[in-house]
N, C-alpha and C positions, 0 to 999 in steps of 0.2 A: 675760282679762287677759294682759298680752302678756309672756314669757317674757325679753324684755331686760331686759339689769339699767343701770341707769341710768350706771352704770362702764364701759358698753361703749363702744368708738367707734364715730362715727358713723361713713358711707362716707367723707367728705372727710379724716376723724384717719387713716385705713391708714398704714402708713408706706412709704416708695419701699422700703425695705430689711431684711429678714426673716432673723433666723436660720430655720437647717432642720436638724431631728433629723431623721435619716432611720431609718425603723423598719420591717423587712419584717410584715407582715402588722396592721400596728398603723394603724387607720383613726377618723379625727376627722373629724364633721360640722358643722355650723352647729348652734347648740344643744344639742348634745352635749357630755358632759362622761369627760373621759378622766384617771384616776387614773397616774402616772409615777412611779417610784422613781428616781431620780438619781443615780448612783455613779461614773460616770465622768471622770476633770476634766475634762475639755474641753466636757461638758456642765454639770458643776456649774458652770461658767466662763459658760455661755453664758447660765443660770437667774440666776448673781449680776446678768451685765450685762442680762437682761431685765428682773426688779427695778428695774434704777435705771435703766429706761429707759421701755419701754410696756406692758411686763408679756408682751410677743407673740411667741409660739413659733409654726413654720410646720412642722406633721407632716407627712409626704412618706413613698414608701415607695421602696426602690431596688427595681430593676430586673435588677441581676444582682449579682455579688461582684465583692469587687475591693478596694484601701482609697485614695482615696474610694469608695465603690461607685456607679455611676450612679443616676442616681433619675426616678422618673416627672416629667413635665414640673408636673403640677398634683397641687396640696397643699390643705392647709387652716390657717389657722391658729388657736390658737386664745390664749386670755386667762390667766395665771395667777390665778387665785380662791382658792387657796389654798393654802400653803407653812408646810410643817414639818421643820424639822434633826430628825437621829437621831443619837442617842448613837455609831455607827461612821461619821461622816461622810458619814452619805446626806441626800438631799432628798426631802420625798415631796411629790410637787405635784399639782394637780390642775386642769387645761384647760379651760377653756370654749371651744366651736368660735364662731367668728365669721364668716369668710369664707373661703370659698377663694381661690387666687390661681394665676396662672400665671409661672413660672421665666419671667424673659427673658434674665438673665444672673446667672451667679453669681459671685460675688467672692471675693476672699484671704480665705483663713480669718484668722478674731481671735482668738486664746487657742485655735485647734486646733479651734473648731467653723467649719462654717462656713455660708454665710450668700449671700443670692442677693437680685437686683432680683428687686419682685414685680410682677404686672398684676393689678389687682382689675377691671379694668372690665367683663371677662363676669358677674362676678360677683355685683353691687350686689344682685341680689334678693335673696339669702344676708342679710341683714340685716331682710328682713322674714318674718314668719312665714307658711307655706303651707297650704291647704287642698287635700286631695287627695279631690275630690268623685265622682270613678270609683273608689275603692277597696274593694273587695269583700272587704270586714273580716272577714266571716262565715267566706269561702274561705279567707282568711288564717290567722284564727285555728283552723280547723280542721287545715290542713299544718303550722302549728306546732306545734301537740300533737304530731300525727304527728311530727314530727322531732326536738322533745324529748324522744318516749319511746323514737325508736330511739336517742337517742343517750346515753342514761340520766340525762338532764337534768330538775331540777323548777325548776317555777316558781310565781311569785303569780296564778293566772289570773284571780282577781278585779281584783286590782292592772293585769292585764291589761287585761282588758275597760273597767276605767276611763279609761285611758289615752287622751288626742287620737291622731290620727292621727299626726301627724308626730311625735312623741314616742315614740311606741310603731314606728314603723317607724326610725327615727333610733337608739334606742337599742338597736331588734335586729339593723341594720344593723352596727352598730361589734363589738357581744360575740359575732355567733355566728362561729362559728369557720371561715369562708369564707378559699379562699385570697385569696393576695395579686391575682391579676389581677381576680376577681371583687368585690373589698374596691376596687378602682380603677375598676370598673366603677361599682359603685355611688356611689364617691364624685364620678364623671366625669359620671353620669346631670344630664339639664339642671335636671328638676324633681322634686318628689318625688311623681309621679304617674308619671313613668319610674323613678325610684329604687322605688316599689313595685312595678312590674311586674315590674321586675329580681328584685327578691325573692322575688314569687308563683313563677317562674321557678326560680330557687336551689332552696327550699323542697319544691317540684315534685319537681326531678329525687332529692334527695338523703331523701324520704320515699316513695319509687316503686321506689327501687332494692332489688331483693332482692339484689346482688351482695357488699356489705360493708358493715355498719350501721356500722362503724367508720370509714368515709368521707363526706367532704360530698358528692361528688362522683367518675363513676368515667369 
């Protein structure tokens, strides 16, 4: 059964023009869903005008400081699915990834956020769902124990094991706690048979290392 929700657009709906939350270390995939607290106005600005527009947020991460701070050339964006006010004026939302895209130009902020031409066209496969037929699940799920117990993390391992592949690599892709270049790497990988290797990779170096269990990487 295929994990689109019949609310999603199609490849021809994308719009030319995306806002961008730029977020260091904060990474949205295709079918991933990413929970957002909201309290800034220039974002709460940005949430109202996606609302009463296509619903489509474009998560990006910068590249270094600065205010704008620069930001990686490709993003992803993703769907609001679900919006709740709080009592102090926040938003709690929550993302469905749809496509990535590529920056070609950015434009005059609106209400303070702001907001760039996108390129979906490397993109189009992001809209269908992937089988990753060389992924050696067994290796995988081994290095991950491995690196949730150095890192004092528990999990559902049944929940696990149930899991499709791109579901289960998608959404440990996004939560574990990889830097920001590595978090770009895999969201830049072409397919998610390179986006798992990347990981077997990660996983690797950061369940290997006897130098500091407190790092992903050293």
């Amino acid at each position: 059964m295929s994990s689109r929700s019949p609310f999603d657009p199609g490849f021809e709906d994308l719009p030319q023009t995306v806002p961008i939350f730029p977020l260091n270390g904060v990474l949205l995939l295709p079918r991933g869903r990413l929970p957002l607290n909201i309290f800034e106005p220039r974002y709460l600005a940005m949430v109202e005008d996606s609302l009463r527009d296509n619903r489509l947020i474009g998560m990006i991460q910068p590249t270094g400081a600065g205010e704008p701070p620069p930001v990686f050339s490709i993003g992803c964006a993703g769907r609001i699915v679900s919006f709740t006010e709080t009592e102090d004026g926040c938003y709690l939302i929550s993302l469905s990834g749809i496509c990535r895209f590529t920056i070609r130009q950015e434009l005059e902020t609106l209400r303070g956020y702001r907001r760039a031409h996108a390129d979906w066209s490397r993109f189009r496969a992001d809209l269908d769902e992937e089988a990753c037929p060389g992924f050696d699940r067994q290796k995988f799920i081994g290095l991950l124990q491995a690196y949730f117990a150095r890192q004092g993390l528990s999990a559902n391992w049944d929940a696990i094991a149930e899991s499709q592949d791109e579901r289960l690599l998608t959404s440990l892709a996004m939560i574990c706690p990889f830097e920001a270049s590595e978090k770009q790497a895999l969201l830049e990988a072409p397919c998610l048979q390179d986006r798992a290797e990347i990981m077997l990779k990660l996983l690797e170096m950061a369940a290997n290392d006897p130098a500091d269990p407190d790092k992903l990487r050293h």
